[in-house]
SEZA-891197 format. One line per field, with one value per residue (C-alpha): residue number from 1; residue in one letter; x, y, z. Coordinates in Angstrom, 2 decimals, always signed. Example, Ala and Ser with C-alpha at 12.3 -4.5 7.8 and 13.67 -1.06 7.14 Angstrom:
! SEZA-891197
kolti: 1  2
guse: a  s
c1: +12.30  +13.67
c2: -4.50  -1.06
c3: +7.80  +7.14
//
This chain:
! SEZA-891197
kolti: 1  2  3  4  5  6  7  8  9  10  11  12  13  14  15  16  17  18  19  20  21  22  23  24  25  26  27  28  29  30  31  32  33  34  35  36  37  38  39  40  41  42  43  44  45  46  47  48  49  50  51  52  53  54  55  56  57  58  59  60  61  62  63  64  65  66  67  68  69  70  71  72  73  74  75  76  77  78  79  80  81  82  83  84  85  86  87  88  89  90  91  92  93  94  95  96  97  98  99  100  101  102  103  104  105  106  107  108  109  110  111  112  113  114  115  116  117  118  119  120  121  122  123  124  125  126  127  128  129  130  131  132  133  134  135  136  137  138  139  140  141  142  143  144  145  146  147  148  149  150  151  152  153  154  155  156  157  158  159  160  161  162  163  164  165  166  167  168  169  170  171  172  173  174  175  176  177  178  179  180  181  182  183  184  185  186  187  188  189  190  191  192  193  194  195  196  197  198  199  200  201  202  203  204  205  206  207  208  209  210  211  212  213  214  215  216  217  218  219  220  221  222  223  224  225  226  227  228  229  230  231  232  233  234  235  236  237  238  239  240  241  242  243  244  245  246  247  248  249  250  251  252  253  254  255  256  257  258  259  260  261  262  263  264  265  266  267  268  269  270  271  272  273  274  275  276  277  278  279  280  281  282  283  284  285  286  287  288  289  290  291  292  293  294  295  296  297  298  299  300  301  302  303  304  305  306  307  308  309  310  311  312  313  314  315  316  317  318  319  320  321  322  323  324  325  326  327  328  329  330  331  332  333  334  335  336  337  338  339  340  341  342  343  344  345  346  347  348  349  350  351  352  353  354  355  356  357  358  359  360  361  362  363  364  365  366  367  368  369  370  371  372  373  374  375  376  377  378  379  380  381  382  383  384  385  386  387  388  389  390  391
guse: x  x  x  x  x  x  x  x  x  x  x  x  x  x  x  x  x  x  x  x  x  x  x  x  x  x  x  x  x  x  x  x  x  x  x  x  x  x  x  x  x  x  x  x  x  x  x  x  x  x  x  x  x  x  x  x  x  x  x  x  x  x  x  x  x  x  x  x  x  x  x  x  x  x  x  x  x  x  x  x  x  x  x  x  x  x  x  x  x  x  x  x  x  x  x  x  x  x  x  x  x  x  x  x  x  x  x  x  x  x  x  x  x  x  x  x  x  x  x  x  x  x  x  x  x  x  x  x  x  x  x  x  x  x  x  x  x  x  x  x  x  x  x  x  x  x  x  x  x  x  x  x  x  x  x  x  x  x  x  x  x  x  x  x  x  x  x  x  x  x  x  x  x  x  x  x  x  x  x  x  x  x  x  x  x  x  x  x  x  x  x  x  x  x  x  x  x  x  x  x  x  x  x  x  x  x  x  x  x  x  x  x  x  x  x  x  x  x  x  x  x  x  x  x  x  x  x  x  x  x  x  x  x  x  x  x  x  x  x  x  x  x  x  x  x  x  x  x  x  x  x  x  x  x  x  x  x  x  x  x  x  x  x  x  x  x  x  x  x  x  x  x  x  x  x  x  x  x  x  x  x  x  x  x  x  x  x  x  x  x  x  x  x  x  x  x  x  x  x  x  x  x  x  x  x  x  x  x  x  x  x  x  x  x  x  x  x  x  x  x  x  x  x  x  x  x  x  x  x  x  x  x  x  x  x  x  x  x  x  x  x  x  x  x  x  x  x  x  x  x  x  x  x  x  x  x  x  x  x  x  x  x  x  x  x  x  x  x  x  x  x  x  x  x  x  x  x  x  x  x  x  x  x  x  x  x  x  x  x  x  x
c1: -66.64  -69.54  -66.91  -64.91  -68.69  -68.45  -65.99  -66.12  -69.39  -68.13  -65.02  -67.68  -69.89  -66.91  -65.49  -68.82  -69.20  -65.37  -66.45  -69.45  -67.19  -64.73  -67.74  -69.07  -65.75  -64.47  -67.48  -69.14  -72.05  -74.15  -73.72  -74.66  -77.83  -78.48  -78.07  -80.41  -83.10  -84.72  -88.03  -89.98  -89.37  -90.64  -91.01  -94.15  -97.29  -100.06  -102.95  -103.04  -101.40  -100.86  -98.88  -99.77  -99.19  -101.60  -101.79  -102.13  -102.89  -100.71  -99.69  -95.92  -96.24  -98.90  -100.08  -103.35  -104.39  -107.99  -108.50  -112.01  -111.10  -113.15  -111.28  -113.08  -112.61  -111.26  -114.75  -115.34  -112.89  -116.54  -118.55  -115.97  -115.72  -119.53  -120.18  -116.90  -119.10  -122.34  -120.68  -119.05  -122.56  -123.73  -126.60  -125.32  -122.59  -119.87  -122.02  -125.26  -126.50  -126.86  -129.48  -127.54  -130.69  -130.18  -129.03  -125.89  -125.56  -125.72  -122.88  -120.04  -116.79  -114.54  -116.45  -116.78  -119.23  -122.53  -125.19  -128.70  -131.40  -128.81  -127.53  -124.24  -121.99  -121.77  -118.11  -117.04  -118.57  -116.83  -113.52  -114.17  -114.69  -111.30  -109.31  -110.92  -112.88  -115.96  -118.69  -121.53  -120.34  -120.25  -123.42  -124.83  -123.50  -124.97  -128.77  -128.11  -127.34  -129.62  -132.43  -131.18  -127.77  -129.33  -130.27  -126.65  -125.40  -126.72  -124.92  -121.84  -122.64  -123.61  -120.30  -118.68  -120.03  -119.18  -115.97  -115.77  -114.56  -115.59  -114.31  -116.18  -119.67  -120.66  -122.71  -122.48  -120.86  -118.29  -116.95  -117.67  -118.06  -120.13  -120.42  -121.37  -119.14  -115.93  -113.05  -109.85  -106.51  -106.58  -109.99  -109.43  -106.19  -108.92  -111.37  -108.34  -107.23  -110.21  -110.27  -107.44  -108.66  -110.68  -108.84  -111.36  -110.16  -106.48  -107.16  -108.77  -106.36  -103.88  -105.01  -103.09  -105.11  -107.89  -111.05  -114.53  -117.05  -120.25  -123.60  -123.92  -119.96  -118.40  -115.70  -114.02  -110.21  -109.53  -105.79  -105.56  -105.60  -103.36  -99.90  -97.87  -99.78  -97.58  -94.72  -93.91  -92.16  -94.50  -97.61  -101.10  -103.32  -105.02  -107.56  -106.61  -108.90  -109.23  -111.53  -110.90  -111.91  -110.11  -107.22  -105.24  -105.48  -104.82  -104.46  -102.14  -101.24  -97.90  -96.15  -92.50  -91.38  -94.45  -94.60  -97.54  -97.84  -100.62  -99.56  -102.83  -102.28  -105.07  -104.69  -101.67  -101.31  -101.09  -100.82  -97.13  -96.50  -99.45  -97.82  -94.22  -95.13  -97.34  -93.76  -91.92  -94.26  -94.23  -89.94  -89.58  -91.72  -90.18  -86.92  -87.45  -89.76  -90.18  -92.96  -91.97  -94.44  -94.35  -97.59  -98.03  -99.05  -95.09  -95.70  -97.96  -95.62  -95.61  -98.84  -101.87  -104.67  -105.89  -109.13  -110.35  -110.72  -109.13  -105.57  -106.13  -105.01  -106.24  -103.83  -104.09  -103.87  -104.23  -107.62  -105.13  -101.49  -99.82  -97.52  -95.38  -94.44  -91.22  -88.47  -85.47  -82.89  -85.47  -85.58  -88.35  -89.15  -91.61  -93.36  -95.87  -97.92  -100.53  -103.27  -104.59  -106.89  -104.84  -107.59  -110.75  -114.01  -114.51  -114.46  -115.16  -113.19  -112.54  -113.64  -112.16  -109.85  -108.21  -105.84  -102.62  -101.47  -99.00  -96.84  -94.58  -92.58  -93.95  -97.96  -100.40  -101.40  -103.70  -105.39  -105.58  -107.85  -106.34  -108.78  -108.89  -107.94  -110.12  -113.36  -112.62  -115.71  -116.16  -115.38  -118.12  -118.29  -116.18  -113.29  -112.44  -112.91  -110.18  -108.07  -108.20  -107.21  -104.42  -102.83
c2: +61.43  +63.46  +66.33  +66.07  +67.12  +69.83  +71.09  +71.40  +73.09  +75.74  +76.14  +76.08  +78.86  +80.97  +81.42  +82.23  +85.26  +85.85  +86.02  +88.70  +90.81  +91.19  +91.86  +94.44  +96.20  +96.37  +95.75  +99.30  +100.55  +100.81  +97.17  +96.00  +98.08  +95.99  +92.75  +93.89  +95.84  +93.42  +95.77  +98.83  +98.93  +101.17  +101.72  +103.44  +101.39  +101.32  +98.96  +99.36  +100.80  +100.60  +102.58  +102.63  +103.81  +106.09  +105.11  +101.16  +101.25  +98.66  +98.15  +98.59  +98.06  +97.55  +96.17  +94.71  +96.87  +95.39  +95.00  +96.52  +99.53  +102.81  +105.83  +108.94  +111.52  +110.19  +109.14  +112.42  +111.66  +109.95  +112.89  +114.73  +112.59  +112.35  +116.11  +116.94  +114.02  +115.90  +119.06  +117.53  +116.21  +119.78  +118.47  +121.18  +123.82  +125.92  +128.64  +127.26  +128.40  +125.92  +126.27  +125.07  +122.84  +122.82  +119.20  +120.50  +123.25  +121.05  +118.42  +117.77  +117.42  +119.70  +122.49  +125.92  +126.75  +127.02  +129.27  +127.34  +128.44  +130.59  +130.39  +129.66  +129.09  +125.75  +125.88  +127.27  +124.45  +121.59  +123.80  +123.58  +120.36  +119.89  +121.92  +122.04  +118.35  +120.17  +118.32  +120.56  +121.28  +117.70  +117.05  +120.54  +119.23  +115.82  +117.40  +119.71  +117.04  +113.87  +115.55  +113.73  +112.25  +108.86  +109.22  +110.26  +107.26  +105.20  +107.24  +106.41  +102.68  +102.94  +104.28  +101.77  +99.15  +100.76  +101.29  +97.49  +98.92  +95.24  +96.29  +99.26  +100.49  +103.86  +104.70  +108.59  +111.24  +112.84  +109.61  +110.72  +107.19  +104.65  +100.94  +100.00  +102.60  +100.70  +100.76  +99.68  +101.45  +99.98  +100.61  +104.22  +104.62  +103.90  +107.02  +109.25  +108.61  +109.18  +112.64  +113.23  +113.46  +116.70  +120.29  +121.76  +119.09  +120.15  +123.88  +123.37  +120.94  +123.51  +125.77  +126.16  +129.06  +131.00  +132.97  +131.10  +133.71  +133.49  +135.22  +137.39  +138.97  +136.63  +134.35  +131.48  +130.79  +127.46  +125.11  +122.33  +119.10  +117.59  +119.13  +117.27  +119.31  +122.22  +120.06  +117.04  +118.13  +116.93  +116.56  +116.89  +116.11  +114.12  +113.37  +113.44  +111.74  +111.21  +109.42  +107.00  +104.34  +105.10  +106.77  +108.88  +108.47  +109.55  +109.21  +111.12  +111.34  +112.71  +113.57  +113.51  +114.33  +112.16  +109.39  +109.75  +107.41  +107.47  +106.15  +105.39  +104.42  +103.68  +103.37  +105.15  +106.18  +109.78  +112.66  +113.09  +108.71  +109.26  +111.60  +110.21  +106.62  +108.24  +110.23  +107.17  +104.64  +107.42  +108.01  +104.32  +103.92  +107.06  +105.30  +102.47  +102.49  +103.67  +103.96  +103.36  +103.71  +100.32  +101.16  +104.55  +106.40  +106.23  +102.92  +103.56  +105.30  +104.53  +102.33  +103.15  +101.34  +101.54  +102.58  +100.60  +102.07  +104.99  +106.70  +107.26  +105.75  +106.42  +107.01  +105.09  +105.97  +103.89  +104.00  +104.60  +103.85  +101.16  +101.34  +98.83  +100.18  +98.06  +98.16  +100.58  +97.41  +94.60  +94.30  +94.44  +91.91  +93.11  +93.27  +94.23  +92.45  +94.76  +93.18  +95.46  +94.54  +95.90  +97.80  +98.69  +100.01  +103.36  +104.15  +106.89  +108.52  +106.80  +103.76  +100.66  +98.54  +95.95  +95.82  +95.53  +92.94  +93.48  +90.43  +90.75  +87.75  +85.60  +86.02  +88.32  +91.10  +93.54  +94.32  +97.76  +99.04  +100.75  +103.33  +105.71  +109.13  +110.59  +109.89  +108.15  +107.34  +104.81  +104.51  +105.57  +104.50  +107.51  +106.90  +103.35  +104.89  +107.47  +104.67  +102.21  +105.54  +106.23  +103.03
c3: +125.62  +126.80  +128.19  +124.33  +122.96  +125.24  +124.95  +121.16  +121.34  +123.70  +121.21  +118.19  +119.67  +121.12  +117.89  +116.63  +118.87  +117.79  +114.41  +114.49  +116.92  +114.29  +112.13  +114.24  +114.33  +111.20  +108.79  +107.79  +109.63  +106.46  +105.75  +109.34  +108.80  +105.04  +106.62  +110.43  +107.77  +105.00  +105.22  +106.63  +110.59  +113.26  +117.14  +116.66  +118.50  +116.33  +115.11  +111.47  +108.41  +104.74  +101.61  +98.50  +94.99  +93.85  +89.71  +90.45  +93.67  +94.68  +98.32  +98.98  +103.09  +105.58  +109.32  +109.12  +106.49  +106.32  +109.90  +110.64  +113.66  +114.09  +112.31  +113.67  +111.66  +108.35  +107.95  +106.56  +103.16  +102.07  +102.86  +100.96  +98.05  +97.48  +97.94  +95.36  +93.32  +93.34  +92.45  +89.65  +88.32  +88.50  +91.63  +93.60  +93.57  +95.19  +95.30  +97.10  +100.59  +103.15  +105.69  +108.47  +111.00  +114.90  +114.02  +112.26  +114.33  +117.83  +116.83  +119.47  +118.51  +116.02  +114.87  +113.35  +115.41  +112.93  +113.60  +113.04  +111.11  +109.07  +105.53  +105.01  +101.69  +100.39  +99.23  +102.83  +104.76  +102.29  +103.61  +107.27  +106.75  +104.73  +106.80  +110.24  +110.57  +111.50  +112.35  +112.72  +108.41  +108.14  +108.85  +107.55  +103.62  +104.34  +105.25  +102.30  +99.81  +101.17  +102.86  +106.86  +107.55  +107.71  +103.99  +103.15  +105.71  +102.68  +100.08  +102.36  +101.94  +98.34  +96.95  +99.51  +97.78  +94.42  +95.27  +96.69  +100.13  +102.28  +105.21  +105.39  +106.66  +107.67  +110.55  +110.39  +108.27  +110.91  +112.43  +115.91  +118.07  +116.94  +117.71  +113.99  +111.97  +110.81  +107.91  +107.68  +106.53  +102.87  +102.32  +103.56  +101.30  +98.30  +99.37  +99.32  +96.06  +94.51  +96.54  +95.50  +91.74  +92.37  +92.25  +94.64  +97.31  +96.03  +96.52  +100.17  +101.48  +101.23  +103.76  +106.68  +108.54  +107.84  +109.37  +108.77  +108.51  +109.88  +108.50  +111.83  +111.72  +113.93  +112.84  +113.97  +113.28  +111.08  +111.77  +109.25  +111.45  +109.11  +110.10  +107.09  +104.43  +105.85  +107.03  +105.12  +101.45  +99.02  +100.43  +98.62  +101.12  +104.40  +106.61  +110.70  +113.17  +116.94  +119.56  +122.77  +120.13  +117.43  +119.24  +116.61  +112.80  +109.81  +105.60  +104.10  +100.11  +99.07  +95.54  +94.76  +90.93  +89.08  +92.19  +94.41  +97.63  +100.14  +103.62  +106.42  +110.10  +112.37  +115.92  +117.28  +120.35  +119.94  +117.40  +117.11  +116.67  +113.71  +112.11  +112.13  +111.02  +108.08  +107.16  +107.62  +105.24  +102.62  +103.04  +102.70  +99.86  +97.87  +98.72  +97.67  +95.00  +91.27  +88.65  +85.04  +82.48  +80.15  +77.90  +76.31  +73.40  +72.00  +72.01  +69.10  +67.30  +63.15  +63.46  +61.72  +59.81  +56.22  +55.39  +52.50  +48.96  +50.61  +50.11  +53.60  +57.59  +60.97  +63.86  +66.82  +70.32  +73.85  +76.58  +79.45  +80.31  +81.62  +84.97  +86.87  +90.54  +91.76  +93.93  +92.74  +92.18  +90.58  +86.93  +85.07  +81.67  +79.70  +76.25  +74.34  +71.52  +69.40  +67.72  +64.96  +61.63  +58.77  +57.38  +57.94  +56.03  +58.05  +62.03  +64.46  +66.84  +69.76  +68.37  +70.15  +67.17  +68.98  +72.05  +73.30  +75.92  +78.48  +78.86  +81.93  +82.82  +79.96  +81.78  +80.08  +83.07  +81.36  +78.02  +76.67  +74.26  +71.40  +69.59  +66.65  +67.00  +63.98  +61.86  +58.83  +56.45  +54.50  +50.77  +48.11  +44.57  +43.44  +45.89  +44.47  +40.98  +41.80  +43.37  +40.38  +38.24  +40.27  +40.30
//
């Protein structure tokens, strides 16, 4: 009995193994590849990773993305976002001189070399520190701005916080190695995008090489660390970083038609594995992804509201957009329900009215103020007089 059960399960699995050898011959290699590949995949050896879409911000892949690791030099996306920040806020400008301390000037690391005790142009050291990582700029801007580094630690922390980064905390503004400076690859991902917002990041980023040009003559020849901004067909922008610690890093945003993804990776084992798994998360994600636009301004189309007593209506128009990122084949049911007075005695412009939910899959996901897009005063004595004339 025992050798009938054998035999049968040798006869079971060898026609098993018959069957996927006629599979492997004769079914298409494409198809083999569908059925071995549900998701991303690579060989790459790293710690940590994540891609995103920029307008949501909602994670398509990712390794451990809030795993707290050291990320040298893409630290310095927060020094760049809170010196674009104070420029925007007119506390300091483009155009101020720097007086560069022995601090700055002494830091280790990448560099452009700073003279101390000399003046230097504001807007030159934010593009060292774009394009070349520089430290000793790094921690010139953060002097210049908070007065020490340690004071601007805490703006670090403060726009953390603000930005609810909680696996984040800042020990330093260049990321060189620290045993209480952390992040992780989503929370990184988050300080890019919003970096990403300012044209003066835009217009820096894009350097490839360049002279920096000290106040004595000399100069010292700039390489963007971040070889995709040169390499990789879309790209608008990144931070590189290196240490022991951190090993190799970087965040990297890129743009294809009106899709933007940002792809981070933490921990790889050297520049050229960094650099090809940042490529590959953002090729699988423009692959396989779309963004389609469910909420807009068309939307509004042919609604207005009456103004009372008035032969007049205000046009509408929406706070923001709405936009669903999903995979290229899934379906996506949707609708929209508006809820609007049907008059009104007078408003201003931009003037919340009501709101319009999104309703995807039968559950309510966001609200979206709807405003006014004019002034529209209220109705005096005369107006009603004219109306009861007129009708």
């Amino acid at each position: 009995m025992k050798e009938k059960k054998l035999n049968y399960i040798s006869k079971t699995l060898l026609l098993a193994l018959a069957i996927c050898l006629v599979l492997a011959i004769f079914m298409p290699k494409a198809d083999i590849c569908a059925l071995a590949k549900s998701g991303f995949e690579t060989d790459v050896d790293y710690k940590s990773s994540v891609l995103i879409e920029r307008k949501t911000g909602k994670v398509l892949e990712g390794k451990n993305s809030n795993e707290h690791l050291p990320i040298a030099s893409v630290t310095k996306l927060m020094t760049v976002l809170i010196t674009l920040e104070k420029i925007e806020a007119g506390e300091i400008s483009l155009d101020d001189q720097v007086l560069v301390s022995k601090n700055a000037s002494g830091m280790g690391g990448s560099q452009v070399f700073l003279d101390a005790d000399a003046n230097y142009n504001l807007g030159e050291l934010l593009k060292s520190v774009i394009v070349a990582s520089a430290n000793d700029s790094s921690v010139a801007l953060a002097e210049h701005i908070a007065g020490s580094e340690a004071n601007f630690v805490r703006l670090m922390n403060e726009r953390a916080s603000e930005l609810s980064l909680a696996d984040t905390h800042y020990a330093n503004c260049t990321g060189l190695p620290t045993p209480d400076g952390y992040s992780s690859a989503l929370d990184q991902a988050i300080v890019l995008n919003e970096v990403l917002k300012y044209p003066t990041y835009h217009e820096f980023s894009q350097v490839w090489n360049e002279d920096f040009a000290h106040p004595s003559g000399r100069k010292t020849q700039m390489t963007n660390t971040n070889r995709l901004s040169r390499f990789y067909d879309g790209c608008i922008g990144g931070k590189t970083g290196s240490t022991n610690q951190a090993k190799y890093c970087l965040a990297v945003g890129a743009k294809r038609a009106d899709f933007e993804l940002i792809s981070v990776v933490l921990g790889a084992e050297n520049s050229k594995a960094r650099f090809k798994l940042a490529s590959d998360l953002l090729n699988y994600g423009f692959e396989n992804y779309k963004s389609t636009t469910i909420c807009s301004n068309l939307d509004l189309a042919g609604k207005t509201i009456k103004i009372k007593g008035m032969d007049r209506e205000t046009e509408l128009k929406l706070e923001r957009e709405y936009s669903i990122v999903s995979k290229n084949d899934e379906k996506i049911n949707y609708n929209l329900v508006f809820n609007l007075p049907s008059m009104l005695k007078s408003v201003k412009e931009n003037e919340v009215v009501g709101n319009v939910e999104v309703v995807i899959d039968g559950v309510v996901v966001d609200k979206i103020n709807i405003l006014s897009a004019s002034n529209q005063k209220e109705a005096s004595l005369w107006d009603y007089i004219k109306q009861i004339t007129k009708n």
